[in-house]
N, C-alpha and C positions, 0 to 999 in steps of 0.2 A: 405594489411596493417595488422601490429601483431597488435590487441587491447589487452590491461589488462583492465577489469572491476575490481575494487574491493567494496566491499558490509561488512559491520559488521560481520555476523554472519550466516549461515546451521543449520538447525534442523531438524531431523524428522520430527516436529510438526508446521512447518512453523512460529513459534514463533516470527519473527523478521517481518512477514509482506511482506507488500507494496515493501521493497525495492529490497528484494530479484527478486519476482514476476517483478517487473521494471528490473532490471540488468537482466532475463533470456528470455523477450522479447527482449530486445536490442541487447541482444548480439545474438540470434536467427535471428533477422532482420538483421544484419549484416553480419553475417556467410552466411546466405543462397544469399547474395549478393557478396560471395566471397572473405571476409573478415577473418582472422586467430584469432580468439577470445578467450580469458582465463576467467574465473573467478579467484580470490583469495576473501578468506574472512577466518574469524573465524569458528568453529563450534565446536558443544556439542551435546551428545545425541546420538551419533549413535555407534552402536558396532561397525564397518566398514565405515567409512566414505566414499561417494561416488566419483567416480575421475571423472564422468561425469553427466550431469543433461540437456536432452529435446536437446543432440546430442551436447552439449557447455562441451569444456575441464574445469574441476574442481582443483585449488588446493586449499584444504582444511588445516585449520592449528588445532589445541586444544585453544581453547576459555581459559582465566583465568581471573578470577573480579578479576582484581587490586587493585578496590575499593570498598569494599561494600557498600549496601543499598542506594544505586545509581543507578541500573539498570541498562540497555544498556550503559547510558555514565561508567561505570567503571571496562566493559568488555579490554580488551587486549590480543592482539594474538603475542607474542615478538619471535615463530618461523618465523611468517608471514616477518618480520622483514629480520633475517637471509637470508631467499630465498629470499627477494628482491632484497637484495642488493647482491647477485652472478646474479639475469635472470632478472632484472628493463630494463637491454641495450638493451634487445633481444625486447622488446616492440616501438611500434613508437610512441605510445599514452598509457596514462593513466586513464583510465574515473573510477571518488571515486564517490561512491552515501555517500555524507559527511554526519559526521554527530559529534557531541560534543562526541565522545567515542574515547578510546585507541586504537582504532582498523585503521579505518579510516583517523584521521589526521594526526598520525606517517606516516604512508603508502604514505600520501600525503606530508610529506614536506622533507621525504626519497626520494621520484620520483622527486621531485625539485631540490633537491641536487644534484643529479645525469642528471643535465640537459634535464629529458623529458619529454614534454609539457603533460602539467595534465588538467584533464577538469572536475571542479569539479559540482557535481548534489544534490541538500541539501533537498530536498523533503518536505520542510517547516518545517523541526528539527533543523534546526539554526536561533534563531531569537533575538530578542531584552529579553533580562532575565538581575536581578536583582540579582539572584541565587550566591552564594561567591564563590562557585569552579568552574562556567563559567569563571570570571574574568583572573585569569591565566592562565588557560586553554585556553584563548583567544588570550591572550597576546602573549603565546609563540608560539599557532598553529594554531588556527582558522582564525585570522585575515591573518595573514604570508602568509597562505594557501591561500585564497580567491584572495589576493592582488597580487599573483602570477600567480593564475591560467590561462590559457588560456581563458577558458568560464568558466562562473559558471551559470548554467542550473536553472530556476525558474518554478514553476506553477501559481503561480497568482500574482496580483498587491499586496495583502498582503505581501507574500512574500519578492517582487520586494524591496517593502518598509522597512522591516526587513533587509534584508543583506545590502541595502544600512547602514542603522543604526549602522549596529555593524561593518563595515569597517571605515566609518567615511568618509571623504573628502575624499578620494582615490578612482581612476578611478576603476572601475572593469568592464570587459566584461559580461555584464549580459545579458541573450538569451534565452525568454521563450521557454521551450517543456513541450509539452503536454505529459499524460504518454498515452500510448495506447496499445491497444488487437488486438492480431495475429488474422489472418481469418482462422484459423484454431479454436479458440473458437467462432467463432460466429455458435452457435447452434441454432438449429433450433427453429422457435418460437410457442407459443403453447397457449393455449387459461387459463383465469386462473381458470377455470370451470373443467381444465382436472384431477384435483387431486381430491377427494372425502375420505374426506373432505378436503379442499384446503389448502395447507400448507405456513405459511406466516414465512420468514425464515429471522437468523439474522447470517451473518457470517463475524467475523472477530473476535480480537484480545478482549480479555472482560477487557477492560482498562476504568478508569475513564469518559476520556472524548469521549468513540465513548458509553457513559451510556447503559449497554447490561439492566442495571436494569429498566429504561425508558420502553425499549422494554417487561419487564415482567408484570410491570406495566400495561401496555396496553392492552399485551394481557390477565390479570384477567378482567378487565375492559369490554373487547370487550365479553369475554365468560359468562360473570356475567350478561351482556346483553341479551345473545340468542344466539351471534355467534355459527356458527359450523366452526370451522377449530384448525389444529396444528400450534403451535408455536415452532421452532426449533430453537435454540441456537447454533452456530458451532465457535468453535476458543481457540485457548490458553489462560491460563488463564493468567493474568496481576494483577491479585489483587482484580478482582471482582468476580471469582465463588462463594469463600463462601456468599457473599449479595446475589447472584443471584440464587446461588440452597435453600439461604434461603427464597425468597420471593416463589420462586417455592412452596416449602414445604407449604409454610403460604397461600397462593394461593386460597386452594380446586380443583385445574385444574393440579395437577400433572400428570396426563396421559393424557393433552392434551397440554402442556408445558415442554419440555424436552432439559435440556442442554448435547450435546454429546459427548463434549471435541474438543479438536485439531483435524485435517482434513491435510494430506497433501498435496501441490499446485497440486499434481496432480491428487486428485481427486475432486479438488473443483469444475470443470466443471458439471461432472456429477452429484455435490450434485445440483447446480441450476438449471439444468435440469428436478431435480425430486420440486421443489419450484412452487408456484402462484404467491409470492409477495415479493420483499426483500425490508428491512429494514434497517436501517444504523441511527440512531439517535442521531449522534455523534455531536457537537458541535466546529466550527474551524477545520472542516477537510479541509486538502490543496484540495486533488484530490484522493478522495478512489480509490483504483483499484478494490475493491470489487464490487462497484457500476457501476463501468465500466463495470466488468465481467458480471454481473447481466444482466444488457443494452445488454448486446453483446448475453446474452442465450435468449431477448427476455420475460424480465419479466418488470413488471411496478414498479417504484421504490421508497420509500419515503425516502426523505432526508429532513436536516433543512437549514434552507437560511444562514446558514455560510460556508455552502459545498460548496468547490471550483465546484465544479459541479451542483449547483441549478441552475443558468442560463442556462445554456446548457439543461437540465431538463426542466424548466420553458417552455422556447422558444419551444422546440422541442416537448412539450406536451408528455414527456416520462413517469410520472408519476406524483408525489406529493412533491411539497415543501412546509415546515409548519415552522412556529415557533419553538423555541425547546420548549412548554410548553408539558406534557405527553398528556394532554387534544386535544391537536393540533393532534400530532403525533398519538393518538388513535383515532379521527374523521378520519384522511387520511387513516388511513389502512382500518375501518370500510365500507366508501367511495368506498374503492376499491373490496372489498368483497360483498358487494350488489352490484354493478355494474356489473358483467363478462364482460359483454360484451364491455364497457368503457375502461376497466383494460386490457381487452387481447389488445383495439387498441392499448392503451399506450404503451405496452409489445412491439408490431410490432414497431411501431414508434420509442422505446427505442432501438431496434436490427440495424434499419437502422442508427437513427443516430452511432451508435457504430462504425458500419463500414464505414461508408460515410466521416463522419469525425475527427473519431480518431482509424484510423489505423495505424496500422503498416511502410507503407513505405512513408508515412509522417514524421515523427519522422525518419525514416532513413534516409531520406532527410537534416535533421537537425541535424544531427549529422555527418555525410561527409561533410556538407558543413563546419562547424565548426572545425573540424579535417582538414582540407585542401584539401579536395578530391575534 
């Protein structure tokens, strides 16, 4: 079977996240089962854009903001456009990791038009908003889009509840998947004693709501105490490094709290690798994939009880669920850093469940069957 994934936006700097990371497992899961996979998306940032990415054919297009100080939703890629509509035929399936941007819903109701079956995956970026440029944006592609789709792919009952809302009374095939990590990250696990001094790590995107400032908070807090460990910072920035290398500075723990910028997907393995403890403080995350990766190197993990992943955490006694109060989330880390020995079991238990049950050909399971395979 041909597959086209399409996804937003390629960076060097992994700027875009979660969905990327999702679309390069998937489409890896797929291919290595035989499957003829493409990506298409936008991209910015690179002298050379790349034609392939972890052995998955690439085409990449030039990113342009349509609309300013909108962020991702007022990206657009209107070459992406052009080549769809000559190779859309040559695909049997469509799968859009959706989302409220220029990029994406064109893409999608271009593959409608041309009659072939679209499966769309919204990664909890389409939801119930009050927002005045949703509104038509809605009207003319969002809703269209969804009400069409073959499946439209969900991660939590939150979610579930969101897309019902913004459809309205209209049937849509909604079909949870989980996102999940190739067994090819599941690294090895390691005790969280092994680093000296034990590095307690924050990596993702430095946007509002995953608050990287929380995490520096904390860690003044935890070192103001006695702690001995670093605190690392890893991800593009979103609008928060200046708060965050400001707190750094105002701190007194500048050399033992350092943010290091963007990281590309492909060496985030090996930065968790060298980590004790990861962090994620974000607030209504659907399903980090960071937190998953984390789980999958075998590290113990603190999130807040609106992470689509606390339960599974909870249950599986993989690490720490708190509150989002800073108070909370600097007792959990603190917890796990006097512990070693508590934290490394967490860490094991985090790696198993990772792979036990959220891997890889589970999730490809669910996607052939959905496709008609």
């Amino acid at each position: 079977m041909k597959i086209l994934q399409i996804v937003t936006l390629f960076s060097p700097d992994a700027a875009y996240g979660g969905p990327i990371r999702v679309a390069l497992n998937q489409s890896k899961a797929l291919q290595d089962n035989g499957h003829d996979v493409t990506i298409a998306a936008g991209e910015r940032g690179y002298a050379v854009p790349p034609t392939r990415e972890q052995g998955i054919a690439l085409q990449l297009f030039p990113a342009r903001t349509v609309i300013p100080k909108i962020g991702y939703a007022g990206i657009g890629a209107p070459s992406m456009l052009v080549w769809l509509r000559k190779h859309v035929r040559e695909f049997d399936v469509v799968h859009i990791h959706l989302a409220r941007d220029l990029v994406t819903l064109p893409a999608a109701k271009l593959a409608l038009a041309y009659g072939i079956p679209v499966f769309a995956q919204t990664h909890g970026m389409i939801d119930e908003t009050d927002k005045l440029l949703a509104r038509p944006l809605d009207a003319a592609f969002t809703i269209p889009v969804l009400k069409r789709a073959r499946t439209v792919f969900y991660l939590t009952e939150r979610e579930h509840t969101d897309l019902q809302s913004v459809v309205g009374d209209s049937r849509v095939n909604l079909v949870e998947l989980n996102n999940g990590i190739p067994e090819a990250e599941d690294l090895e696990s390691r005790p969280v004693n092994s680093c000296d001094p034990p590095e307690v790590l924050y990596l993702a995107r430095l946007q509002a709501r995953k608050r990287p400032q929380v995490f520096v908070e904390a860690a003044k807090e935890l070192l103001d105490s006695g702690h001995t460990a670093r605190f690392s910072i890893v991800g593009p920035d979103e609008g928060e490094a200046e708060a965050v290398n400001r707190l750094i500075e105002r701190s007194g723990h500048s050399n033992c709290i350092q943010y290091e910028g963007p990281l590309p997907f492909d060496k985030s393995p090996e930065r968790f690798r060298q980590a004790a403890v990861y962090v994620l403080p974000s607030v209504n995350e659907p399903f980090p994939m960071s937190v998953l990766e984390a789980m999958a190197a075998g590290l113990p993990v603190v999130v807040t009880d609106t992470c689509g992943l606390a339960p599974l955490i909870r249950d599986g006694r993989c690490g720490l669920v708190t509150d989002d109060a800073t108070e909370s989330v600097t007792a959990a880390i603190s917890s796990l850093l006097k512990d070693p020995v508590a934290a490394a079991e967490m860490g094991a238990r985090a790696r198993n469940v990772a792979r036990e049950r959220l891997g890889m050909p589970a999730v490809r399971a669910v996607l052939e069957t959905q496709y008609g395979l």
